[in-house]
N, C-alpha and C positions, 0 to 999 in steps of 0.2 A: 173587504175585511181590513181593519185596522192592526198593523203589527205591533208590538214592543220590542225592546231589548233584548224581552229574555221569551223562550219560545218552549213550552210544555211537546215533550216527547217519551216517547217509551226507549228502555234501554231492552237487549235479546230475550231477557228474563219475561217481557211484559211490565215491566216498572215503569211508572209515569217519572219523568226527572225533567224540572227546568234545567236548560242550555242557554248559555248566551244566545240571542238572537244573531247578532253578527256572524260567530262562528259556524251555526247552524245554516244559515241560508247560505253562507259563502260554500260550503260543503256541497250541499243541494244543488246548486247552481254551476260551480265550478270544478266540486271535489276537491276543494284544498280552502283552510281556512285564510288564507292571506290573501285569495284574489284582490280583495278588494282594495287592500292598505296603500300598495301606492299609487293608484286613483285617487282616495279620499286623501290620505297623508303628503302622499311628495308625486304630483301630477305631474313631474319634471321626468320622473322616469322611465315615463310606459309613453307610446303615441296616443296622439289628440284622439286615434278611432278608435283604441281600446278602451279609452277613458271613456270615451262618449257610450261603449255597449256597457260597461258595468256599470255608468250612472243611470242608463237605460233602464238594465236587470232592474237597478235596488229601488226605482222609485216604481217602478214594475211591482215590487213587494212591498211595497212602501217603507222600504230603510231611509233613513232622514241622514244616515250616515254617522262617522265614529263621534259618539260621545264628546262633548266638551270636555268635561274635567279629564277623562283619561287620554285627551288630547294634551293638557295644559300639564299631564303626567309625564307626556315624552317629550316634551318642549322644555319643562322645570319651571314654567311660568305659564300665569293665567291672565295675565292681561287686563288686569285690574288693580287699579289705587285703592287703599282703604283710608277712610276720613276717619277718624276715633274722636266722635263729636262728645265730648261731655257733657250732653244737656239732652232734654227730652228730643225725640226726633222732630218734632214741629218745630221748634226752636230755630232748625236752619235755615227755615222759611218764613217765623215770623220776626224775627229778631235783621235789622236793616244791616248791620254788619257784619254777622254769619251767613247771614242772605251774600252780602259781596265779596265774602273773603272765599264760599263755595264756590261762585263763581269764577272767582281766578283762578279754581283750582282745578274747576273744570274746563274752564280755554284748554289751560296747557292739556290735560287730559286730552282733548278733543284734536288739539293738534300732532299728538304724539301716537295716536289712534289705539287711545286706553282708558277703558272704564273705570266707571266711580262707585266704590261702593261706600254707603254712608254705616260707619258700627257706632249704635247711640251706647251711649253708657248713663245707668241709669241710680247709680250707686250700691246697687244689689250685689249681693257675692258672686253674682255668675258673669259679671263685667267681664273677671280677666278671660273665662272660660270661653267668654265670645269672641273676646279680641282674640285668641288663642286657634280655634276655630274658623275663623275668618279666613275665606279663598281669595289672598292678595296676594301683591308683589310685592306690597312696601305701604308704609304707613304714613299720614302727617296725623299729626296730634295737635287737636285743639287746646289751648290754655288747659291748663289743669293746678292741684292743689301740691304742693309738695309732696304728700304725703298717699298720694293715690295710686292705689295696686295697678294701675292699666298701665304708669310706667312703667312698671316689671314686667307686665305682662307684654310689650311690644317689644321689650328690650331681648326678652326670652327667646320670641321668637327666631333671633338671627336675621331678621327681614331690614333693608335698609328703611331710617325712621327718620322724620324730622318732628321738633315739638313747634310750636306759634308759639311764639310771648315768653313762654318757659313752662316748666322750671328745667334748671341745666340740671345735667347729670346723667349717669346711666349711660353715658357711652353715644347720647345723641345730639345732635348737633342744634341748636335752637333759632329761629329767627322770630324777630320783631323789633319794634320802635324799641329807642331808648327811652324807657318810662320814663327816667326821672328828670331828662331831660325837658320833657315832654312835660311834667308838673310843676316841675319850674317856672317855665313861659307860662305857664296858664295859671299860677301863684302868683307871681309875679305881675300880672294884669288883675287878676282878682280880687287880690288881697291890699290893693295901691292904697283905697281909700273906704275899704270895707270897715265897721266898727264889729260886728260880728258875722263875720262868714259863713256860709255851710257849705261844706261838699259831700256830696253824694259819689260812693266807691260801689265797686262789684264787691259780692260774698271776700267772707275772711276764713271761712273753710268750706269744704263741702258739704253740710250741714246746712250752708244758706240761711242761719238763722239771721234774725235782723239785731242791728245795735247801733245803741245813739251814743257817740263818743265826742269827748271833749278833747282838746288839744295835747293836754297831758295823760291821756290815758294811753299804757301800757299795754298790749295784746297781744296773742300771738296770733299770728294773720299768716296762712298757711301760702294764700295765693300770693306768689311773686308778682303779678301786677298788681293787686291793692297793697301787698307790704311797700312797693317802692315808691307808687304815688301816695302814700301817708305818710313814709314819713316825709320826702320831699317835702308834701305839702305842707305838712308842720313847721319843716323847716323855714320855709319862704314865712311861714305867721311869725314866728320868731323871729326874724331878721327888722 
């Protein structure tokens, strides 16, 4: 017979009433609902023989043992990073530098002996509702628009946060390249002996809409890394 959780019984009356499965067998088995807990929880406290007759019992019954989350309940932690990717979830895998910058984030994960969970954000109103939702310990954020609610919503949480690339603010800490540095050197060899240049930028909001801009055009460009490489780059064209 396969067990669950939760285990269908009658109370004196005759009344059918689901019970936790845990509390239920430990009763049956031992008469007291705690047998079990410090075997599965803190196996520091009972000897190796008692430990070894109650894993006996439960796989006996086929208890799989306490719960994940309401493990991660008494701990205050679950043992997991959340990625707040803003882009479709395939995107992490087909895009060559989401693909490597996942990967770093997963070394360290892997070293520190902590999971990954990836939260896509898809521009829907239910974005913050997920990130908000989200069984983590902590967040990094992918690049984002200035203007996008999943800041708030990571910021809300009280969970420690870091953003990539930016945008600053909100109380989290930001890493990335110095864009503008970074469009400079690459202005700066481009533009040496160009008569008309093109450069090709990421989105200027989340919208993604596409625009074909000239040097002097004005816009408001929500993403901190296309505002700082344009206007750099403008810059270096002017020079």
């Amino acid at each position: 017979m396969s067990w669950t959780r939760h285990r269908t019984d009658t109370d004196p009356h005759g009344v059918a009433v689901t019970r936790p499965f845990e509390g239920w067998w430990r009763r049956r088995r031992f008469g007291t609902p705690t047998a079990t807990s410090p075997p599965a929880c803190q196996p520091g406290r009972v000897s190796a023989e008692a430990a070894a007759k109650v894993r006996a019992a439960a796989q006996k019954l086929g208890y799989p043992g306490p719960h994940p989350a309401a493990r991660g309940l008494r701990r205050g932690r679950v043992g997991t990073l959340g990625v707040v990717l803003g882009e479709r979830l395939s995107y992490a895998f087909d895009d060559p530098q989401a693909a490597r910058f996942l990967a770093g984030v997963s070394d360290v994960c892997a070293a520190e002996g902590v999971g990954l969970t990836l939260v896509p954000i898809t521009g829907a109103p239910t974005d913050a509702e997920r990130v908000a939702q989200a069984a983590v310990d902590g967040f990094v954020v992918w690049t984002t628009s200035d203007d996008d609610p999943v800041l708030d919503a990571v910021a809300d949480t009280g969970l420690p946060a870091v953003v990539h690339a930016g945008p600053h603010g909100r109380g989290m800490p930001v890493i990335g390249i110095d864009d503008r540095a970074a469009a400079a050197a690459i202005g700066q060899t481009a533009f040496a002996e160009a008569r008309r240049p093109l450069v090709l930028g990421f989105p200027l909001d989340r919208r993604r809409s596409r625009h074909l801009l000239t040097g002097g055009d004005v816009v408001d460009m929500k993403y901190p890394v296309t505002r700082h490489r344009w206007a750099t780059g403008r810059h270096r064209r002017d020079e």
